[in-house]
C-alpha positions as CSV (number, residue, x, y, z in Angstrom):
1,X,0.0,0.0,0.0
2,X,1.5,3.8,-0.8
3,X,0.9,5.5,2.2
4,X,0.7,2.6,4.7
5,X,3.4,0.7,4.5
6,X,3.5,-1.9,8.1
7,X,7.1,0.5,9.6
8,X,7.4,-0.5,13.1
9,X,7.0,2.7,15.1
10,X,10.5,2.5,16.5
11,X,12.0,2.5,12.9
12,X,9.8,4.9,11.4
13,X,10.8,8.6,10.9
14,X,7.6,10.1,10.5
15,X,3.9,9.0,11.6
16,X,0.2,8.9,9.5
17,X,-2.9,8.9,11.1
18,X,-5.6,8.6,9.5
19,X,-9.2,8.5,10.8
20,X,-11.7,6.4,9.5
21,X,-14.8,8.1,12.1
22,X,-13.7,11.5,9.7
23,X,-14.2,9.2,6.3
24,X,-17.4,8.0,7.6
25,X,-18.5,11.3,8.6
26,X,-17.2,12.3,5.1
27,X,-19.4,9.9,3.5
28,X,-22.6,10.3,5.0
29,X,-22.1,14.2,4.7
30,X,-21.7,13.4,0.8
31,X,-24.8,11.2,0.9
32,X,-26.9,13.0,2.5
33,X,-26.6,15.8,0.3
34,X,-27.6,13.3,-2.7
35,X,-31.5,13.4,-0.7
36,X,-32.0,9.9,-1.6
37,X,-32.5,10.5,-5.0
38,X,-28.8,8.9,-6.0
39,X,-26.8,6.5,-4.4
40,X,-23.4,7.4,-3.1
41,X,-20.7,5.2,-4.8
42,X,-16.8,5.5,-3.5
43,X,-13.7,5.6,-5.5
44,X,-10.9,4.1,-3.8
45,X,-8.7,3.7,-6.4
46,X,-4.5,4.8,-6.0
47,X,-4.4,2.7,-2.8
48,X,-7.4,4.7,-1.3
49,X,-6.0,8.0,-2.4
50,X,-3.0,7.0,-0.5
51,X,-4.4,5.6,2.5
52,X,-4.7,1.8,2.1
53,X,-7.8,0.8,-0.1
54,X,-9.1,-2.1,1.8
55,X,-8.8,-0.4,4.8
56,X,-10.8,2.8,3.6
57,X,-13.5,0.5,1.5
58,X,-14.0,-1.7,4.5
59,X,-15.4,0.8,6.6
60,X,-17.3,2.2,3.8
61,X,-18.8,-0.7,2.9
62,X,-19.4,-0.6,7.0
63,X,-21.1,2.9,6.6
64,X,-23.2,1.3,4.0
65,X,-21.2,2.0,0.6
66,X,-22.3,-0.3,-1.9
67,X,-20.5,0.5,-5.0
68,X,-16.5,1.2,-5.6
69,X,-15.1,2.6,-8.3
70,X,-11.0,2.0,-8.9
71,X,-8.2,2.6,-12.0
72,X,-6.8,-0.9,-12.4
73,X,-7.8,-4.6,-12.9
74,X,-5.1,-5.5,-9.9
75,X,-7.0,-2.7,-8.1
76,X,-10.2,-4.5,-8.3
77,X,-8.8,-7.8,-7.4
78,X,-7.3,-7.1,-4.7
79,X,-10.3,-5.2,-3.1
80,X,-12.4,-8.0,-4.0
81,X,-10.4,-10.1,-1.7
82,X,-10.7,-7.7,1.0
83,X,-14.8,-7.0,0.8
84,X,-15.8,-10.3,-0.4
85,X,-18.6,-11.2,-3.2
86,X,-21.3,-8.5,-2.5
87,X,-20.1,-5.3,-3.4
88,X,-19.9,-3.9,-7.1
89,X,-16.4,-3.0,-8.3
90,X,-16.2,-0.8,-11.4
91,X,-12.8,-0.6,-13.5
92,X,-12.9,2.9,-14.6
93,X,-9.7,2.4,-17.3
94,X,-12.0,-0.7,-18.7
95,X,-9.8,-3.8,-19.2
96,X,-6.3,-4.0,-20.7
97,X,-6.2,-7.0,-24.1
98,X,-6.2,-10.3,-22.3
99,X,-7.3,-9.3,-18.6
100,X,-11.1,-10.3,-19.3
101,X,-11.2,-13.6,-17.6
102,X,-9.4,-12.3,-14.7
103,X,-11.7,-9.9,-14.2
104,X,-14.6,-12.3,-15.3
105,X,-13.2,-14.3,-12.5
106,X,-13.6,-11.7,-10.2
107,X,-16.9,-10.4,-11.0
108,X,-15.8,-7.2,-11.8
109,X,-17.9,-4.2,-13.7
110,X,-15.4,-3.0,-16.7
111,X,-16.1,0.7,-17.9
112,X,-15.8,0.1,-20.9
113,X,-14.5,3.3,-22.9
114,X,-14.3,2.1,-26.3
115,X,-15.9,0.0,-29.0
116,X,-13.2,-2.4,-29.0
117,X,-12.9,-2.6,-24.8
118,X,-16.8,-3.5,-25.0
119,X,-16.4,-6.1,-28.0
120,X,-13.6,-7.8,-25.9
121,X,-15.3,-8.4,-23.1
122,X,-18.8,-9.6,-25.0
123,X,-16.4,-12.0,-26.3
124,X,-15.7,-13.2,-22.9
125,X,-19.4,-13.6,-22.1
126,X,-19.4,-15.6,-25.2
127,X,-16.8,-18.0,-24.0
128,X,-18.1,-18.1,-21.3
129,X,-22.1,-18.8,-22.2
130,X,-23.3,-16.6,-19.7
131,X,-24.4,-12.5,-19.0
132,X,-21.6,-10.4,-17.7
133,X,-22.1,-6.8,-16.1
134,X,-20.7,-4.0,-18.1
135,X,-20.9,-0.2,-18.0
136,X,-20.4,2.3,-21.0
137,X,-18.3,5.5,-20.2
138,X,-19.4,8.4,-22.5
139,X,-16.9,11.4,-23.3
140,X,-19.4,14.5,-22.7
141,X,-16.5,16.7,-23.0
142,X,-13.4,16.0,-21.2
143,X,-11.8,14.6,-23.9
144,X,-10.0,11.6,-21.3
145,X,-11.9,8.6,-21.6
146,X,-15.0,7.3,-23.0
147,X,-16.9,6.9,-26.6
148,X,-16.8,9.3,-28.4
149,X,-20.7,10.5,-30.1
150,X,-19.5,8.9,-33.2
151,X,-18.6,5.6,-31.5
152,X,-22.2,6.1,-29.2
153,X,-23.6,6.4,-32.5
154,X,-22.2,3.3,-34.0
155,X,-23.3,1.5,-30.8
156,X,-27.0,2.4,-31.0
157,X,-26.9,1.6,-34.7
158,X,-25.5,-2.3,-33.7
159,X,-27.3,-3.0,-30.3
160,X,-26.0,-6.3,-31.2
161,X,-22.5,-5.2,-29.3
162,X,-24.2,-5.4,-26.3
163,X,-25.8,-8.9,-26.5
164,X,-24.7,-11.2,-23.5
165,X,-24.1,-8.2,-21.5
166,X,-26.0,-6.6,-18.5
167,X,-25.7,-3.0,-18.8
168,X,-25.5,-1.5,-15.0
169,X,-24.3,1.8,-15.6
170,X,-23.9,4.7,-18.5
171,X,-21.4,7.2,-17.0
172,X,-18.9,10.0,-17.8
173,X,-16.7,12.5,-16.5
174,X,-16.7,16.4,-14.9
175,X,-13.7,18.1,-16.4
176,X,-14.7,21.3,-14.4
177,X,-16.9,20.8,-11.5
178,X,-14.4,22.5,-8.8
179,X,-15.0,26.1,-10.8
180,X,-18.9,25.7,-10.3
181,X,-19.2,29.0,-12.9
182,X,-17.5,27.4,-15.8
183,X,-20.4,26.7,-18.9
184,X,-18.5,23.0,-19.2
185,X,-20.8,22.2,-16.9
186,X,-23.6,23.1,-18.4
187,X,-22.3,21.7,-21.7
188,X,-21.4,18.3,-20.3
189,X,-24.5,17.8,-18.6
190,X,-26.6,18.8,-21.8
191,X,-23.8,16.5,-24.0
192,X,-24.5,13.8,-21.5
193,X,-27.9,13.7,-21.1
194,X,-28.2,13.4,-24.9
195,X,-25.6,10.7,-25.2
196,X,-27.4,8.6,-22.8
197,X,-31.2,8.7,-24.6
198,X,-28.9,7.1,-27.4
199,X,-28.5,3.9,-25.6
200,X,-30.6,0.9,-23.6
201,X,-32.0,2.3,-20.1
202,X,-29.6,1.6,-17.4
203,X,-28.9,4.0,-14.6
204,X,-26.5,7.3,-15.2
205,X,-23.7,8.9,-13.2
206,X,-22.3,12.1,-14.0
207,X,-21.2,13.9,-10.4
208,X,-17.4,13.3,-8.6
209,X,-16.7,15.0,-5.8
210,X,-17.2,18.5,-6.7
211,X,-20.2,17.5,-8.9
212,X,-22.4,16.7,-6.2
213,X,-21.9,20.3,-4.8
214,X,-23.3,21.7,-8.3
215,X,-27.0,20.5,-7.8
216,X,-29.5,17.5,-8.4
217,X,-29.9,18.2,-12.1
218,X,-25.8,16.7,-12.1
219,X,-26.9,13.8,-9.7
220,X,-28.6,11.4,-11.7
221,X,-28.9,7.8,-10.2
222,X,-25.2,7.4,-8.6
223,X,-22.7,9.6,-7.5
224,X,-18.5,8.8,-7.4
225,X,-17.1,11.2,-4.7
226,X,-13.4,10.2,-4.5
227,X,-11.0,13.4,-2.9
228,X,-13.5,14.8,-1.2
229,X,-14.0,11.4,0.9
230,X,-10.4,12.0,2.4
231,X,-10.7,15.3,3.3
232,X,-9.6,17.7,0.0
233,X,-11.9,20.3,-0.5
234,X,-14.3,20.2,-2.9
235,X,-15.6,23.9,-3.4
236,X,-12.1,25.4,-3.9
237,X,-12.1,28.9,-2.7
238,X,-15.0,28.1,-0.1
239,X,-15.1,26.8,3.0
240,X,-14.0,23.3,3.1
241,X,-17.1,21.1,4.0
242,X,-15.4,17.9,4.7
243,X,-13.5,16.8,7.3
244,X,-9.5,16.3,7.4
245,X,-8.9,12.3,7.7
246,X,-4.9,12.3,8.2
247,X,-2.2,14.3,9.9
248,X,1.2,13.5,9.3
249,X,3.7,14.1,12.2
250,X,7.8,13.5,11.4
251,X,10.5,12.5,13.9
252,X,13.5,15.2,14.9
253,X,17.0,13.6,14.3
254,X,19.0,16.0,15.6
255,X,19.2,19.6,16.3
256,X,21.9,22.4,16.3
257,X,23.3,26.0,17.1
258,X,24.2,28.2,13.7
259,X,26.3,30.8,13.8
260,X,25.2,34.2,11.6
261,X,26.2,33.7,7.8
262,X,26.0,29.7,7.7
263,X,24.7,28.5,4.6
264,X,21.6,26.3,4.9
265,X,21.2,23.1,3.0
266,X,21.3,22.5,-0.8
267,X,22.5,25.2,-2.9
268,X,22.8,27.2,0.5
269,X,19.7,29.1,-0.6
270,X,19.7,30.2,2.8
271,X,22.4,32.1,4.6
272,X,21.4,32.4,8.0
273,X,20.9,36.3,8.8
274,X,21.4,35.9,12.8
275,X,22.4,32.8,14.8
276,X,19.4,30.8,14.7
277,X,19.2,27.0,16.2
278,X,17.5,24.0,13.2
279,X,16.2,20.9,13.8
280,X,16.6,18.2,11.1
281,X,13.8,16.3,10.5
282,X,13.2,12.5,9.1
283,X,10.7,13.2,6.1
284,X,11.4,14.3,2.7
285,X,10.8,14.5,-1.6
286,X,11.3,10.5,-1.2
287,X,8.4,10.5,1.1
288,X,6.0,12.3,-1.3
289,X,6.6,15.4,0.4
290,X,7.3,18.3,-2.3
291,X,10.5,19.6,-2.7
292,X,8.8,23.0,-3.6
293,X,7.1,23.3,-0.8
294,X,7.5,26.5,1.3
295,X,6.0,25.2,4.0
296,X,6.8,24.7,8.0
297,X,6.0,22.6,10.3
298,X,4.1,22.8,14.2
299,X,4.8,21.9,17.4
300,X,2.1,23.4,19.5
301,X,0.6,26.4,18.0
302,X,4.2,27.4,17.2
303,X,5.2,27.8,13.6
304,X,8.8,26.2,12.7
305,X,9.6,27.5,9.1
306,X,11.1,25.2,6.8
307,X,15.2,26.3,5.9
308,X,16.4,26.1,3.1
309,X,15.6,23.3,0.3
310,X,13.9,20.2,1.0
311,X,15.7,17.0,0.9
312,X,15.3,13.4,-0.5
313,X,14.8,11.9,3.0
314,X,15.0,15.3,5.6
315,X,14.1,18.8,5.8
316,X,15.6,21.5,7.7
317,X,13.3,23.5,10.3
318,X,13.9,26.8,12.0
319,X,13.5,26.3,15.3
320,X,14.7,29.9,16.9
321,X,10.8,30.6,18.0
322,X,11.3,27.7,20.7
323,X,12.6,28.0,24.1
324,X,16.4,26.1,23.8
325,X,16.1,22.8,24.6
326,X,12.8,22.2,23.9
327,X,12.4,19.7,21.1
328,X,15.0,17.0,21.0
329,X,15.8,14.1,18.9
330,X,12.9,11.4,18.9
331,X,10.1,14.1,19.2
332,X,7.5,14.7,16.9
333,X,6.3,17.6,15.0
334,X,3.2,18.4,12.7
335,X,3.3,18.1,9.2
336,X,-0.1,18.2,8.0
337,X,-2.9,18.8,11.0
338,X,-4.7,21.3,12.5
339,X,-2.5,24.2,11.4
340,X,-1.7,23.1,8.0
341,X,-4.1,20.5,5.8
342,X,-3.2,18.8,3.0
343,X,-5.1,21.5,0.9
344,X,-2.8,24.1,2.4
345,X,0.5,21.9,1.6
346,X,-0.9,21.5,-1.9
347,X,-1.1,25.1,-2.0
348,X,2.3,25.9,-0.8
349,X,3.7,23.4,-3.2
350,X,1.7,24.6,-6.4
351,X,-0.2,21.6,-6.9
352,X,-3.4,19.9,-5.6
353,X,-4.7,17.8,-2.6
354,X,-5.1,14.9,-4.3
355,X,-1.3,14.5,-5.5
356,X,-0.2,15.4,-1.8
357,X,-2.4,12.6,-0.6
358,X,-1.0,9.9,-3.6
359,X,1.7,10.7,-3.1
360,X,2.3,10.2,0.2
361,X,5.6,7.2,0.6
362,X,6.1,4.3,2.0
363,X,8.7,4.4,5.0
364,X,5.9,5.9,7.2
365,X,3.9,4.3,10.7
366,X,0.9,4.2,9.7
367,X,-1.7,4.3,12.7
368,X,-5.8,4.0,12.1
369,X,-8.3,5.5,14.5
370,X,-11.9,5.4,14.7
């Protein structure tokens, strides 16, 4: 798993928690907001957005998550081990030449994106002499995934591509539900509403995370929340109506006394204006944490200014603010937390939540709560 590798505590140099109470919480906020006229789906693909899939889809299938949604064909088999038979997993990238009885096997829902993805796996069904679940992935604008109108064209012209298979869902894809103003949304919903009358009835999704915030009209019969679940906002710019589900603490290593004009790190980008004291800490670009990041770190309410660049495995704090003495090698300071969520660290580092969060490494403790 990416972010929660089993590191002993003792050997570990930094420490994610992550609470599953705040994804539940997270989740039922999200389905509530559906009203009962859609279900609420999860994605859980990247390892759970960094934070151990079967972990994460466990206790959502606990909250009463039905429905998962994840990349990969290994993704979906190895979540299928973890939940057992009942739940449906969806295969958003479809299935890869040659991976159909594996995921026959499985019982796994391929989103199928293309004419030749859906012919592949009716072949299966074929081969197999029996019905096998399927949903079609329509590209309403994004211009990622999905058939194109021509190929949705094609399709209702030769229903016969669909024989042997049980349609479950007709989907596709937000490019621009974070910037609720932007007319893509209008366009994609009009694109896909239009799309879909094309084709047998089966039940529709349109709405990620951000989607579900733009209204019922983008509900339809099942929503796919995947950031938002774990925290990362999905209004940018508003107030963020999701709880944080990690904080990330790293171990101090060792700290020292610098004397005025000491260069700082690589590149001695800093040159230390006044003595100052630094503590080195055990976390850096090899642990997923950016090297552009401008960022500090917390002990208390007491702001510790990163100095100087960020390193593969350490970063460099300024720790002049504390009284002497008072953090020592062993101890633990906050990384991501009440004074700094992952939003903010995406912000200092010119990127977005959800790349902080996958990115997260490997060489961390990683400790569940509830």
């Amino acid at each position: 798993m990416a972010g929660c590798s089993p590191v002993p505590l003792e050997q570990a140099g930094a420490i994610l928690t992550i609470d599953l109470g705040a994804l539940r919480r997270n989740f039922r906020l999200l389905a509530a907001r559906l009203h009962g006229q859609a279900a609420c789906a999860a994605v859980v693909k990247a390892d759970g957005y960094g934070l151990g899939a079967d972990r994460v889809a466990q206790a959502l299938r606990d909250e009463g998550c039905e429905t998962f949604f994840v990349a990969h064909v290994c993704e979906a088999t190895a979540l299928r081990k973890a939940l057992g038979a009942a739940p449906s997993l969806f295969v958003l990238n479809g299935l890869p030449p040659g991976a159909e009885g594996a995921a026959a096997a499985a019982g796994l829902v391929p989103v199928c994106n293309s004419l030749e993805q859906l012919d592949a796996w009716r072949a299966e069904a074929g081969r197999r002499g029996a019905s096998l679940p399927v949903a079609v992935q329509v590209d309403s604008g994004m211009t990622r995934l999905g058939m194109s109108p021509g190929e949705v064209e094609r399709l209702a012209a030769e229903p016969e591509r669909l024989a042997g298979l049980d349609l479950r869902l007709v989907m596709s894809h937000l490019a621009c539900a974070d910037e609720p103003a932007h007319p893509a949304n209008e366009s994609q919903l009009r694109a896909f509403a239009a799309l879909r009358r094309k084709l047998p009835p089966a039940p529709a999704s349109l709405a990620n995370s951000s989607g579900i915030f733009l209204g019922e009209r983008f509900y339809f019969d099942l929503a796919r929340p995947g950031a938002a679940l774990y925290g990362v906002n999905p209004r940018p710019g508003e107030p963020n109506p999701m709880e944080a589900v990690i904080e990330l603490s790293a171990r101090v290593i060792q700290t020292r006394e610098v004397a005025a004009g000491t260069g700082i790190g690589y590149g001695h980008t800093l040159l230390a204006a006044a003595p100052l004291r630094t503590a080195t800490i055990s976390i850096g670009y090899a642990d997923g944490w950016p090297r552009r990041a401008a960022a500090a770190a917390y002990l208390g309410d007491v702001k510790l200014p990163f100095a100087g660049r960020v390193s593969m495995d350490s970063i460099i704090l300024d720790v002049s603010a504390l009284d002497r003495g008072r953090l020592r090698p062993g101890d633990l300071v906050e990384l991501i937390g009440p004074h700094q969520g992952v939003d903010d660290v995406a912000a200092l580092s010119g990127t977005i939540g959800y790349e902080i969060l996958t990115g997260l490494g490997r060489r961390f403790h990683c400790r569940y709560v509830d």
